[in-house]
N, CA, C and O atoms as a GROMACS GRO file, in nm:
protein
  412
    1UNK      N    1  16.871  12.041   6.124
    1UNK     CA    2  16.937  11.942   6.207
    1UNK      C    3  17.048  12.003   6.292
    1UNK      O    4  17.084  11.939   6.391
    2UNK      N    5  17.112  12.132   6.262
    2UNK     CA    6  17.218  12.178   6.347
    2UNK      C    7  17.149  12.208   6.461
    2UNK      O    8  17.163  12.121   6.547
    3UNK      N    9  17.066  12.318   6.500
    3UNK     CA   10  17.005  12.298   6.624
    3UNK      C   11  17.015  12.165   6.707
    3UNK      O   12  17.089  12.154   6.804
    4UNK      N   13  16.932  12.062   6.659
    4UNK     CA   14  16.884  11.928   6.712
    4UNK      C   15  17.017  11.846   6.749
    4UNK      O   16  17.018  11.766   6.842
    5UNK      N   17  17.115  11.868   6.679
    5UNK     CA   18  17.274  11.843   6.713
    5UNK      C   19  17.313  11.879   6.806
    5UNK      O   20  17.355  11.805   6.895
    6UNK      N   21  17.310  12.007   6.812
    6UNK     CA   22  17.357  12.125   6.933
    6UNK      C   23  17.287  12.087   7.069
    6UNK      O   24  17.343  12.097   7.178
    7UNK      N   25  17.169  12.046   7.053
    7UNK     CA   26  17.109  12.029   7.145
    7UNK      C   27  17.185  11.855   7.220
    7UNK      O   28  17.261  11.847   7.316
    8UNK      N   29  17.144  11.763   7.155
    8UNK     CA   30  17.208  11.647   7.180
    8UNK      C   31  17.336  11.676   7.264
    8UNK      O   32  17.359  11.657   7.383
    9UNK      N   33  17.398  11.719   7.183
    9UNK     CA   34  17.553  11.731   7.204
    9UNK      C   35  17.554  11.793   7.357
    9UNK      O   36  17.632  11.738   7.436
   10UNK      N   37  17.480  11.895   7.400
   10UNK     CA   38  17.491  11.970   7.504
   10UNK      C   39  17.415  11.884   7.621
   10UNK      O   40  17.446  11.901   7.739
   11UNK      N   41  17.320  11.798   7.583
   11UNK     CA   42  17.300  11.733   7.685
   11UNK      C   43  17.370  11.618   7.702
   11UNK      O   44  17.321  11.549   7.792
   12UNK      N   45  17.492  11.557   7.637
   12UNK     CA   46  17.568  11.433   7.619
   12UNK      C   47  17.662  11.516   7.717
   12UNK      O   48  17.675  11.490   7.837
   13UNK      N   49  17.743  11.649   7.633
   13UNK     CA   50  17.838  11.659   7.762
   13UNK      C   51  17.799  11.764   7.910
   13UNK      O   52  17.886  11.789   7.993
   14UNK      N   53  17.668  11.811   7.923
   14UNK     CA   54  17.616  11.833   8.065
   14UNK      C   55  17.571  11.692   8.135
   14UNK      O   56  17.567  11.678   8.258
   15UNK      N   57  17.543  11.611   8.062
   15UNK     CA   58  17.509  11.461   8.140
   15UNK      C   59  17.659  11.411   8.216
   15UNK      O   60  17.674  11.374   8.333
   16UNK      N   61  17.764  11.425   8.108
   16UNK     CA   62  17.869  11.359   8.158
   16UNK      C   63  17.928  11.431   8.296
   16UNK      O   64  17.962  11.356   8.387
   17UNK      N   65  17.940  11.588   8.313
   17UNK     CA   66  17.926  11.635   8.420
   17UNK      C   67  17.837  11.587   8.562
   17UNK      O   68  17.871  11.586   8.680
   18UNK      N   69  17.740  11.557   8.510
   18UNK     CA   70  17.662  11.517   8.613
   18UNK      C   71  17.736  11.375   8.692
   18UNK      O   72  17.748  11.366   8.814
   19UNK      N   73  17.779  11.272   8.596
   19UNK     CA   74  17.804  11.140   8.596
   19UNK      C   75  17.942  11.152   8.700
   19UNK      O   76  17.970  11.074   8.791
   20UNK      N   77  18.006  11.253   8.664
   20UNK     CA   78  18.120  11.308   8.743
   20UNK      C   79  18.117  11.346   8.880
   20UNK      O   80  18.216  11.349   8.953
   21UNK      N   81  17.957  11.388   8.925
   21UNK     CA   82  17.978  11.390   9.036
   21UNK      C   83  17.869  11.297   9.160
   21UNK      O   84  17.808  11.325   9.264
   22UNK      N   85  17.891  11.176   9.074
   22UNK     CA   86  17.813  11.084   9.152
   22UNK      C   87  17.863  11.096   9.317
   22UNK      O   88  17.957  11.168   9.350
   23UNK      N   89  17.778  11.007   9.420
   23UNK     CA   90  17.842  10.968   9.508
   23UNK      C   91  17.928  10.831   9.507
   23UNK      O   92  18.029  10.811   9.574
   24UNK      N   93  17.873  10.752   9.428
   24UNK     CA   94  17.887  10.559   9.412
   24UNK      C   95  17.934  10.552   9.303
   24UNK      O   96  17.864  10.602   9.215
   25UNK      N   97  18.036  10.504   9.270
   25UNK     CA   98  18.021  10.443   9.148
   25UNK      C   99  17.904  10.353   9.123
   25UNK      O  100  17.910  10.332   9.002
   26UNK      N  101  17.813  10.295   9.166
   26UNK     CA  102  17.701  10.231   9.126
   26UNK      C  103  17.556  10.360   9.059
   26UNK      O  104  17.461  10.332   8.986
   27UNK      N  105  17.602  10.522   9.132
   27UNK     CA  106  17.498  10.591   9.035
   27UNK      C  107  17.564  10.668   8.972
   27UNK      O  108  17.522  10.766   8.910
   28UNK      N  109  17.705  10.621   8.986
   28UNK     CA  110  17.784  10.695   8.810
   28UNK      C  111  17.731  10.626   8.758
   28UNK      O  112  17.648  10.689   8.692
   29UNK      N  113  17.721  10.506   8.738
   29UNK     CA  114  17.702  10.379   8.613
   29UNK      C  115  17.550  10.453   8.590
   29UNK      O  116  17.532  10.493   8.475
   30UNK      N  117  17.446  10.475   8.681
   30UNK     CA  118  17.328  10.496   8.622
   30UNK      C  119  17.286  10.580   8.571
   30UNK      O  120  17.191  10.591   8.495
   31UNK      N  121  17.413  10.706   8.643
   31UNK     CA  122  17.410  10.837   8.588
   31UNK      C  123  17.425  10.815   8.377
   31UNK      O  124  17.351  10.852   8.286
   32UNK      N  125  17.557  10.741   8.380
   32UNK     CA  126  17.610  10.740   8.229
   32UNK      C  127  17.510  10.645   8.136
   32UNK      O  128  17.501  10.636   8.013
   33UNK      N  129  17.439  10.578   8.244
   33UNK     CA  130  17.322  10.481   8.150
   33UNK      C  131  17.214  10.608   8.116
   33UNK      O  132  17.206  10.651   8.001
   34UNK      N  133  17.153  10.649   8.196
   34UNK     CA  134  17.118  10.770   8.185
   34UNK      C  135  17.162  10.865   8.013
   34UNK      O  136  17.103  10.881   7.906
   35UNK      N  137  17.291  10.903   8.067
   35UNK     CA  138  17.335  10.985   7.947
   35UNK      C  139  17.332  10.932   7.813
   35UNK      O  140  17.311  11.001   7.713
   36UNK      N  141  17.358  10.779   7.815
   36UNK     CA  142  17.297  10.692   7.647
   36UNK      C  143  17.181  10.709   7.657
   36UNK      O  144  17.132  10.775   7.565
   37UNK      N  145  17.123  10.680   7.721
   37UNK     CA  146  16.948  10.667   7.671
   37UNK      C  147  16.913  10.800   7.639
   37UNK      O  148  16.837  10.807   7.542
   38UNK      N  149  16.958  10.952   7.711
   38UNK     CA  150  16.894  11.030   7.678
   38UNK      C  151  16.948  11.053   7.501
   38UNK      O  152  16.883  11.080   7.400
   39UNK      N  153  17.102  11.026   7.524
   39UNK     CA  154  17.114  11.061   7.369
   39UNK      C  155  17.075  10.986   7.268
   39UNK      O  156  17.080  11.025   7.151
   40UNK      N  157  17.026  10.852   7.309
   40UNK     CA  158  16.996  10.726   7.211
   40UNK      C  159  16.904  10.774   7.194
   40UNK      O  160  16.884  10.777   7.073
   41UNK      N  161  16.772  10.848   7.287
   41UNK     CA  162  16.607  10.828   7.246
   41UNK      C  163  16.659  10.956   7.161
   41UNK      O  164  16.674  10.927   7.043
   42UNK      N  165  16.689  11.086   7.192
   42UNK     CA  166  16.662  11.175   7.104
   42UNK      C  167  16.738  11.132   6.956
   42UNK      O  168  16.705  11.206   6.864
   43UNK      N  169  16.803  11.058   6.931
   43UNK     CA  170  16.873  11.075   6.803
   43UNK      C  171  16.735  10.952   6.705
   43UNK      O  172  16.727  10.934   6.583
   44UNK      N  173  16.650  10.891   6.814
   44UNK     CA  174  16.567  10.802   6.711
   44UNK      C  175  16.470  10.880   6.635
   44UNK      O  176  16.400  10.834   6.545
   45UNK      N  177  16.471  11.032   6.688
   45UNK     CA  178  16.279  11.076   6.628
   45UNK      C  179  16.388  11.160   6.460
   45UNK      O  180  16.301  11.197   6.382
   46UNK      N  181  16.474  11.179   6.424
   46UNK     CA  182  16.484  11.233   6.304
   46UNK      C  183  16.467  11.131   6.244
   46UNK      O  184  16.379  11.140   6.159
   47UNK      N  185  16.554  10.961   6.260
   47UNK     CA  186  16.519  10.887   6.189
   47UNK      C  187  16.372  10.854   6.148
   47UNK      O  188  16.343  10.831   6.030
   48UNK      N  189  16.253  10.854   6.279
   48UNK     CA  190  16.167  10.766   6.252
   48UNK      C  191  16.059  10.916   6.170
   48UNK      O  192  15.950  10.888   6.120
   49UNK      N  193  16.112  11.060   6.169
   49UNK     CA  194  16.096  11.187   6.095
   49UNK      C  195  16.105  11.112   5.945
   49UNK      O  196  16.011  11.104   5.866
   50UNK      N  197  16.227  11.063   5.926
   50UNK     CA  198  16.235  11.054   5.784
   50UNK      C  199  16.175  10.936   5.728
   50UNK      O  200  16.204  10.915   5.610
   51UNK      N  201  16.099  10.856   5.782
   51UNK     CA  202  16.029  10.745   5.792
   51UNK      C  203  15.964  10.735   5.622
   51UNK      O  204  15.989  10.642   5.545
   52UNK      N  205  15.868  10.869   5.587
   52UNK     CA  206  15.796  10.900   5.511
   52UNK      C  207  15.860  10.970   5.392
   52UNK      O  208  15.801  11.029   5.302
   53UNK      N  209  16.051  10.943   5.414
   53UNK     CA  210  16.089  11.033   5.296
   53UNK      C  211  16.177  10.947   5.224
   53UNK      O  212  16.254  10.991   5.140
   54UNK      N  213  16.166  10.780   5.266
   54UNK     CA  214  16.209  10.676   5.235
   54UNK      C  215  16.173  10.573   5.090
   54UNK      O  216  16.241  10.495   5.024
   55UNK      N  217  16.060  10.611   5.086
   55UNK     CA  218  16.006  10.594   5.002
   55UNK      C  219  15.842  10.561   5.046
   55UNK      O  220  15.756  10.549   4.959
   56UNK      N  221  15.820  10.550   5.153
   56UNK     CA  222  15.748  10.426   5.220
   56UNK      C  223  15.588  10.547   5.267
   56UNK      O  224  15.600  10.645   5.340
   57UNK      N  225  15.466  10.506   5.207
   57UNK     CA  226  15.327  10.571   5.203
   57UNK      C  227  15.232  10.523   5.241
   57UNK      O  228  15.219  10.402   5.262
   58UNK      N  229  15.138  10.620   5.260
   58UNK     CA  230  15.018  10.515   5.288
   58UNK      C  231  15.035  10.532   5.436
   58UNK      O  232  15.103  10.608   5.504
   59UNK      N  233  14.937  10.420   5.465
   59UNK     CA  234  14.878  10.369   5.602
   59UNK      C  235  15.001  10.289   5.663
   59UNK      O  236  15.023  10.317   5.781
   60UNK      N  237  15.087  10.193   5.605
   60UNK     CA  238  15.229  10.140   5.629
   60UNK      C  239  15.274  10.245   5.638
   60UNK      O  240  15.262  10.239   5.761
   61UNK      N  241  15.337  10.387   5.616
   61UNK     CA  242  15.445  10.473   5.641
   61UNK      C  243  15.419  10.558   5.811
   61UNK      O  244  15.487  10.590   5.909
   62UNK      N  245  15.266  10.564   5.760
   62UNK     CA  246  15.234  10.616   5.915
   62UNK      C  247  15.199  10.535   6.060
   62UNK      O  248  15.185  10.588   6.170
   63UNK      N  249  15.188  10.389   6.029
   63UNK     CA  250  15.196  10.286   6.088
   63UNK      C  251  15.354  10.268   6.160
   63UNK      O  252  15.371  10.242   6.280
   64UNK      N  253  15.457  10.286   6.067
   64UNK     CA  254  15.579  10.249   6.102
   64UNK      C  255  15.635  10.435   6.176
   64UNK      O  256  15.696  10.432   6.283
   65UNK      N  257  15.618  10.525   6.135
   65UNK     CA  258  15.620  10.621   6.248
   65UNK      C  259  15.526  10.643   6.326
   65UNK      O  260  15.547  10.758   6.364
   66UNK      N  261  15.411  10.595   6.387
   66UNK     CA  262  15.363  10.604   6.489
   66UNK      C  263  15.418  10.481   6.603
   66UNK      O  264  15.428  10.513   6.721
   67UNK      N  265  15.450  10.347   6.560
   67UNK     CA  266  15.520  10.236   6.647
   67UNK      C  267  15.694  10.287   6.683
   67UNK      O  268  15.754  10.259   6.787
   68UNK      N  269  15.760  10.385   6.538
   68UNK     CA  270  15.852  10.464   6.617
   68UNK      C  271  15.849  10.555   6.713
   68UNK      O  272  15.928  10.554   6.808
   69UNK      N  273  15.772  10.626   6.699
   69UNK     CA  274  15.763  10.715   6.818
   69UNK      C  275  15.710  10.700   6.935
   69UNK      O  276  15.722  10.762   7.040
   70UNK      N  277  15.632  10.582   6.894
   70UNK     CA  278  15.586  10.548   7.059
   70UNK      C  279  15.692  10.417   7.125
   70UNK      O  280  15.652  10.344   7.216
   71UNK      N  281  15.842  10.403   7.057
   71UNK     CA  282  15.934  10.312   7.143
   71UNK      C  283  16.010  10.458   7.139
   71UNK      O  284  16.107  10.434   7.211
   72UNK      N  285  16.022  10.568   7.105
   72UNK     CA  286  16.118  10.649   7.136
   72UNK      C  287  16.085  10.694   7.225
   72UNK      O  288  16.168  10.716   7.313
   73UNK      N  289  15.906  10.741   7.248
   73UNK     CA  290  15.885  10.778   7.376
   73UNK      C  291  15.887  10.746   7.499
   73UNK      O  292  15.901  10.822   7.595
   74UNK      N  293  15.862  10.546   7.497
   74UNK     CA  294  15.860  10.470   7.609
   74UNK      C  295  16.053  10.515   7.627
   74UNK      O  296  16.100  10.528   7.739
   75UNK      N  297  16.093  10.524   7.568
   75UNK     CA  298  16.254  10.503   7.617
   75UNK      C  299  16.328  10.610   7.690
   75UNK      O  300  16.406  10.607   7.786
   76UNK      N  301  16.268  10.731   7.599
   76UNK     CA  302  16.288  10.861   7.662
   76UNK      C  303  16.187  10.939   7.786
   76UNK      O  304  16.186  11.050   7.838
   77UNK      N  305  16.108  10.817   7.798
   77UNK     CA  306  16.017  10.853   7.914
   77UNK      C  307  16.034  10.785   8.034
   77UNK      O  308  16.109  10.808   8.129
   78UNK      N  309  15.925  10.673   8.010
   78UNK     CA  310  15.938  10.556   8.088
   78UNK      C  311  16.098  10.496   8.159
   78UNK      O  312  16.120  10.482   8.279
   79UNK      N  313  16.169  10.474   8.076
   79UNK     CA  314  16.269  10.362   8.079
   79UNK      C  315  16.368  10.493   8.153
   79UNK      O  316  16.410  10.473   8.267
   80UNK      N  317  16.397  10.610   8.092
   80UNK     CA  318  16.429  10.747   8.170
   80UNK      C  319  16.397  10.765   8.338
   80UNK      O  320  16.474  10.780   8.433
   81UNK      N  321  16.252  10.757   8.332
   81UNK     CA  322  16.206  10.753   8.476
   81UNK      C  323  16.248  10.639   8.580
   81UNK      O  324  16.301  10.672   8.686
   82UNK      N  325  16.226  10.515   8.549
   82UNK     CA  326  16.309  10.439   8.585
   82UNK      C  327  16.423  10.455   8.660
   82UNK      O  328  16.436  10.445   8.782
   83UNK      N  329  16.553  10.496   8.526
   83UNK     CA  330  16.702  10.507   8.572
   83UNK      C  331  16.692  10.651   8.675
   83UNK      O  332  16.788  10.674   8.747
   84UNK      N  333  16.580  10.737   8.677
   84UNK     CA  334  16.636  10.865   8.750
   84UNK      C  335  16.599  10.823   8.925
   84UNK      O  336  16.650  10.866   9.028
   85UNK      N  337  16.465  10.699   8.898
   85UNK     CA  338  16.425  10.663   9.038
   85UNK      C  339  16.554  10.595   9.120
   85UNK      O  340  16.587  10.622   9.235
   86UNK      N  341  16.626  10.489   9.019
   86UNK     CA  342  16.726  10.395   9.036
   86UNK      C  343  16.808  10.521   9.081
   86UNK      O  344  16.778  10.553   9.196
   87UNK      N  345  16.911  10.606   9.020
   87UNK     CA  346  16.975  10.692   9.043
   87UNK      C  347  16.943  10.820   9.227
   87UNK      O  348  17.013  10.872   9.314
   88UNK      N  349  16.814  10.811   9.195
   88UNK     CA  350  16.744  10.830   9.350
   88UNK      C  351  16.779  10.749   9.469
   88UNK      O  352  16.833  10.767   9.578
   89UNK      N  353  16.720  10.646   9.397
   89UNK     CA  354  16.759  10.535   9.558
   89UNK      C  355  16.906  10.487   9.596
   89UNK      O  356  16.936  10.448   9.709
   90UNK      N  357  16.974  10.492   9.512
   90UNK     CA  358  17.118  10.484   9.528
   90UNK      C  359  17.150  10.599   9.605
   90UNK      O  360  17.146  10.580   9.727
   91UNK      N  361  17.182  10.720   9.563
   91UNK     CA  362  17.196  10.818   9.638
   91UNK      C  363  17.126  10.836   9.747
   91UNK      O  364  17.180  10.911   9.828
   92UNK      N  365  17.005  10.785   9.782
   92UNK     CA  366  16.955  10.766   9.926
   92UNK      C  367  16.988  10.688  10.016
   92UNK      O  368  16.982  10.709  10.137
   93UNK      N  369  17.041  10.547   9.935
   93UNK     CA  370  17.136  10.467  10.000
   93UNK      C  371  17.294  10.498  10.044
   93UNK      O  372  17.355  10.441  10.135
   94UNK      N  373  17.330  10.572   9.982
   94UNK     CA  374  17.432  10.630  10.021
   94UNK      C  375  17.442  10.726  10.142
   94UNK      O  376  17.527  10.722  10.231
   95UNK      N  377  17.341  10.812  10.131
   95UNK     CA  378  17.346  10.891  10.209
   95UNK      C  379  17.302  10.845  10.340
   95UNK      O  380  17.336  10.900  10.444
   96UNK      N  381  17.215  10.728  10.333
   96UNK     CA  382  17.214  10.670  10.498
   96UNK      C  383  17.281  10.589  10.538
   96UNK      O  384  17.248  10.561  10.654
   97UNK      N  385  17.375  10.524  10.498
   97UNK     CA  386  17.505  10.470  10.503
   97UNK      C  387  17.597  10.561  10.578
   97UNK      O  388  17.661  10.517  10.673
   98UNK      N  389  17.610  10.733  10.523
   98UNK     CA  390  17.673  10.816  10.627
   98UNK      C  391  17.777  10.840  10.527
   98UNK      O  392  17.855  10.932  10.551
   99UNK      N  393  17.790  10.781  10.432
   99UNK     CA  394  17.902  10.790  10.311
   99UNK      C  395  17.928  10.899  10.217
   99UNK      O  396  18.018  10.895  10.133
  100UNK      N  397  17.814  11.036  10.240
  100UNK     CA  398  17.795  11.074  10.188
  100UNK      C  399  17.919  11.217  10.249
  100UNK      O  400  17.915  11.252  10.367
  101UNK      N  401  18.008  11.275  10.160
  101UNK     CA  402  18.074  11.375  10.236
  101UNK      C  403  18.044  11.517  10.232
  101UNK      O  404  18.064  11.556  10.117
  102UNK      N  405  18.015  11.586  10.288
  102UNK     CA  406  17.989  11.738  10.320
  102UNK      C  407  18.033  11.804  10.255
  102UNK      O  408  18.150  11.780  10.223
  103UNK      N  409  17.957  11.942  10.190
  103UNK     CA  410  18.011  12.011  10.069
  103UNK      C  411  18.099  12.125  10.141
  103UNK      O  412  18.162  12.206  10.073
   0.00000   0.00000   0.00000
C-alpha cells in the first residue's frame, strides 16, 4: 500500500498545481473537481481489493467486486472524461473571449 499512497498523494498535490493555474475560476472549480474524483476513484479499488478478505465468498464476493470495479471505473473513466471535456470548453471559452493573458 505505500507505493499506491505515494502514488495518490502525488497526483492529489500535482492536481492541485494544475488547479492553480486555471484561467477562470469556473475551470479551477473543475480543475479541483477533477482532483477529488481522481483521488476518490483510486482510493475505491483497495477497498473493493479487500472485498474477498472480509469474510465474504463465493459467487456474492465476486459479484460485489466486479459491480465495484466497474463504478470505480465508470468514475475514474467516464465521469473523468467528462470533467476534462468540461475543463476543455471552459478554457476555450475563455480564450475566445480574449481573456486569456500571454505567457
Amino acid at each position: 500500500m505505500i507505493p499506491f499512497c505515494y502514488v495518490v498523494f502525488t497526483l492529489a498535490v500535482g492536481l492541485a498545481e494544475a488547479t492553480s493555474k486555471q484561467p477562470s475560476p469556473a475551470a479551477a472549480s473543475l480543475a479541483s473537481a477533477a482532483r477529488y474524483l481522481t483521488v476518490l476513484s483510486w482510493c475505491t479499488y483497495p477497498f473493493v481489493y479487500m472485498v474477498k478478505s472480509v469474510g465474504l465468498a463465493g459467487p456474492a464476493a465476486t459479484m460485489y467486486e466486479q459491480v465495484g470495479y466497474s463504478l470505480a471505473d465508470v468514475l475514474a473513466k467516464a465521469v473523468f472524461g467528462v470533467l476534462i471535456w468540461a475543463i476543455a470548453a471552459e478554457k476555450s471559452a475563455v480564450e475566445e473571449s480574449g481573456k486569456l493573458m500571454p505567457n
